[in-house]
C-alpha positions in Angstrom: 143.6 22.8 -18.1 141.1 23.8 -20.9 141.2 27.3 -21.3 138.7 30.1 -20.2 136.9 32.0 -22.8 137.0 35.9 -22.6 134.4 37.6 -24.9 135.1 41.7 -25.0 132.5 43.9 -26.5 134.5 47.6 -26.3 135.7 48.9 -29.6 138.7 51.5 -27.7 141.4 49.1 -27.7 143.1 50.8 -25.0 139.9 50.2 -22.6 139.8 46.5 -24.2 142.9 46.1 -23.2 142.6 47.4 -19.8 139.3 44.8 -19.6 141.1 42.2 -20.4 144.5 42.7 -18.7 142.1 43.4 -15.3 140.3 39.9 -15.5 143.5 37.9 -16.4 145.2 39.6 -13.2 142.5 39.2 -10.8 141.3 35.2 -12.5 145.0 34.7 -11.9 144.7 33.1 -15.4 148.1 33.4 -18.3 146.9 34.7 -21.5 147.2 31.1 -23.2 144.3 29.9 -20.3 141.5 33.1 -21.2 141.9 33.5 -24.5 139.8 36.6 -25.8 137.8 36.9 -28.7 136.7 40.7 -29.4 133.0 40.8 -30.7 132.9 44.1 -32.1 135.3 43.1 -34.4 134.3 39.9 -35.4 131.4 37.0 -35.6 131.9 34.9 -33.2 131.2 31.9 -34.7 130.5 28.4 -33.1 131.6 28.0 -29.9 132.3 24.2 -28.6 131.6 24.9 -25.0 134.0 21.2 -24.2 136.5 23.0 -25.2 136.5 25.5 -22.7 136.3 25.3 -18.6 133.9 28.4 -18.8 132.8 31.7 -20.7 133.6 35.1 -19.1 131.7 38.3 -20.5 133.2 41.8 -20.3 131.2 44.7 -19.7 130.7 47.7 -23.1 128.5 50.5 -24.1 125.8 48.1 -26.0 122.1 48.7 -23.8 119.8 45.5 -24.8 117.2 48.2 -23.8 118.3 50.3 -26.5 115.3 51.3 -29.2 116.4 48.5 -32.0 116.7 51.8 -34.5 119.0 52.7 -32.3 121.6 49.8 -32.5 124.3 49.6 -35.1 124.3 46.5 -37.1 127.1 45.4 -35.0 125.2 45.9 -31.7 122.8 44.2 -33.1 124.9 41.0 -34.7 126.4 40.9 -31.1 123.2 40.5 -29.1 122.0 37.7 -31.6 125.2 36.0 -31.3 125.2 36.1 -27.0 121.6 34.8 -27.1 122.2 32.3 -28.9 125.2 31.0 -26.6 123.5 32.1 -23.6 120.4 29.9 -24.4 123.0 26.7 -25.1 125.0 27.9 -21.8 121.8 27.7 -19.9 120.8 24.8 -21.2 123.8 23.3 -20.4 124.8 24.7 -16.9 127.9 25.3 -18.8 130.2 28.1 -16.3 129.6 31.2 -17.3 130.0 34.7 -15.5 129.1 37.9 -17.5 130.0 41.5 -15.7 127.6 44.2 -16.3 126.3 43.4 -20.2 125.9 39.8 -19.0 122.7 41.4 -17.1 121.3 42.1 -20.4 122.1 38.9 -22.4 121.0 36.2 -19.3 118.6 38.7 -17.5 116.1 38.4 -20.5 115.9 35.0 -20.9 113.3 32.9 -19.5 110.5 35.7 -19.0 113.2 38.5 -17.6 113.1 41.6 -18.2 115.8 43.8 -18.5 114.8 47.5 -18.6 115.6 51.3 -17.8 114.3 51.4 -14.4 117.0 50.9 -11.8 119.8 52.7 -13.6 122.9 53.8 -11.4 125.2 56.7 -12.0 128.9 55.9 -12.5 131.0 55.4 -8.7 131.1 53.1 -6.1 128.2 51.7 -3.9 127.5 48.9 -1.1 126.5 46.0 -2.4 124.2 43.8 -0.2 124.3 39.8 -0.3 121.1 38.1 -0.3 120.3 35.1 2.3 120.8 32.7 -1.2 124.1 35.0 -1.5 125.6 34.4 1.0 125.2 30.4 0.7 126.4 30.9 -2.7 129.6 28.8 -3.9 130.8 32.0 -5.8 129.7 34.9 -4.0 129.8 33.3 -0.7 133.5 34.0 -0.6 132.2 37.7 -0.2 131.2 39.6 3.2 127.5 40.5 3.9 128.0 44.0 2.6 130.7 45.0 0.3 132.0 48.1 -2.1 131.9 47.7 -6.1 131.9 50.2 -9.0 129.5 50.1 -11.3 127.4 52.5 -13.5 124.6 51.5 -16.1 121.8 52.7 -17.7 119.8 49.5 -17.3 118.9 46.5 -15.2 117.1 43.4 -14.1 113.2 44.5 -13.7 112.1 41.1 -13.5 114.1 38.0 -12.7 114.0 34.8 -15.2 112.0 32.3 -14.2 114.1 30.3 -11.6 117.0 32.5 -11.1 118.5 33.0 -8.0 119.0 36.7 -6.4 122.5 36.8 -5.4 122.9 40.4 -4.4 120.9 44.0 -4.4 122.2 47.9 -3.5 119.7 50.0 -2.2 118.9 51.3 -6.0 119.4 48.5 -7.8 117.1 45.3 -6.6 119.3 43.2 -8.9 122.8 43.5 -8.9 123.8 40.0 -9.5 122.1 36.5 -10.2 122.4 32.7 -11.2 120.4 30.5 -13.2 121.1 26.7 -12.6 124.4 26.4 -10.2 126.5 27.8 -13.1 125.4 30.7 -14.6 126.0 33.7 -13.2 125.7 37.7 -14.1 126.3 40.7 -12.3 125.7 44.3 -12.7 128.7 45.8 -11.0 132.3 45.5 -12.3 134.2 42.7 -10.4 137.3 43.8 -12.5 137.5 47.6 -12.1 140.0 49.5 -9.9 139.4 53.3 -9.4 142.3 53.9 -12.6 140.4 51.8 -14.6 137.3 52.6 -14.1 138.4 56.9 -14.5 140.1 55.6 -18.0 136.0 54.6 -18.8 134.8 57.5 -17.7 137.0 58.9 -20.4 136.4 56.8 -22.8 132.7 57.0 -22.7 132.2 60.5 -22.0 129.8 61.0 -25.2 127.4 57.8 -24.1 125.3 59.4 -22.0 126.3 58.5 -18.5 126.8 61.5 -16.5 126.9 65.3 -17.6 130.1 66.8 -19.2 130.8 69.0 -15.5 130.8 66.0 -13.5 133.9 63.9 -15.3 136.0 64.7 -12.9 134.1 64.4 -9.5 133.4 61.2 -10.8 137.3 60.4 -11.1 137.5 62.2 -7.8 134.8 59.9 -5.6 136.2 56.8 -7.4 140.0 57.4 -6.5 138.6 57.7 -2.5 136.2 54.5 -2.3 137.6 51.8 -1.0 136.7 48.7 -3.3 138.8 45.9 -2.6 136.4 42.5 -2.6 134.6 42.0 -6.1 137.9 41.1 -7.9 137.8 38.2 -5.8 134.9 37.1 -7.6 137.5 36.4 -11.1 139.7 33.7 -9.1 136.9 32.0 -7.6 135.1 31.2 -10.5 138.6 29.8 -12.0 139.2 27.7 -8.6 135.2 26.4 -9.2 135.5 25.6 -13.0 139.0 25.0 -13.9 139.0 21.7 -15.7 141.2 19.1 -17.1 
């Protein structure tokens, strides 16, 4: 099989490694099949997409919304290097399935637009399929109505020009999309469990998120949802894509 790309974006290597460890468990992939490449740390360089069965993005603290003062260099040496593969991935149908920042670098091509507006505070919420959703050959495996964690500061405004609405939460119109039959992003976390997701509420305690008093209600709420079916999302894209 042709391995699976994994490109990380976190500069904590604990909550890297957490990221990563979480999608290898739940793709049921072995470290040789998603090999990771940590942005942050390095160009990326070309990427040969035959080489690969598909591209998985992490999640990270980089906003695309962000004022462009704002950005380090490195934010902004990232976000030139994702458009540019998420433009060839596109144009390619090539596999792809970005968690959370993949909003930002898919949602804004093709007319999107990615913006401050439906922000959600860190937890858990219901997640809603859409009629297209539910016919879907990834998210399909998921029921109508189903629990994820998530927690961003931006999101889809406007939809690309012939992307597919996948799924919605009651505050968030656009929680997860495709473009083509291949390309896929969502704004909730299909890789978090409630540990995981209370070791980022940590780690990202000085980004602006949530006040410094509600840490550990936060950690709290997240230990007593029940979020079980997202994950299932990592396996099924492996089971689609997996190639020779």
């Amino acid at each position: 099989m042709r391995p699976f790309l994994f490109l990380g974006t976190r500069a904590e290597d604990d909550v890297a490694q957490q990221e990563y460890d979480a999608v290898l468990a739940g793709s049921g992939l072995h470290p040789d099949e998603l090999v990771r490449v940590r942005l942050e740390a390095a160009p990326l360089g070309w990427v040969e997409l035959d080489d690969w069965s598909g591209i998985i993005l992490g999640g990270g603290p980089f906003n695309v919304s962000d004022p462009d003062e704002a950005k380090s260099g490195v934010q902004h040496r990232v976000e030139a290097e994702l458009g540019d593969l998420a433009l060839r991935v596109v144009e390619n149908d090539f596999p792809f399935l970005g968690a959370c920042y993949g909003i930002g670098v898919v949602g804004t091509l093709a007319g999107g637009i990615v913006d401050r507006t439906y922000g959600e505070p860190i937890g858990a919420l219901p997640v809603r399929l859409s009629a297209d959703g539910a016919e879907d050959p990834l998210f399909g495996i998921l029921p109508e109505v189903f629990a994820a964690y998530l927690g961003h500061k931006e999101a889809v405004a406007r939809l690309p020009e012939n992307a597919v609405l996948l799924a919605s939460t009651d505050t968030c119109p656009v929680h997860a999309f495709r473009i083509g039959r291949n390309v896929y992003a969502t704004q909730f976390h299909p890789e978090l469990d409630a540990a995981a997701l209370g070791d980022r509420v940590d780690a990202y305690s000085a980004h602006g998120y949530y006040e410094p008093h509600e840490r550990e209600s936060l950690k709290a709420a997240a230990r007593e949802a029940m979020v079980t079916e997202p994950v299932r999302l990592l396996a099924r894209f492996v089971e689609l894509h997996a190639r020779s």
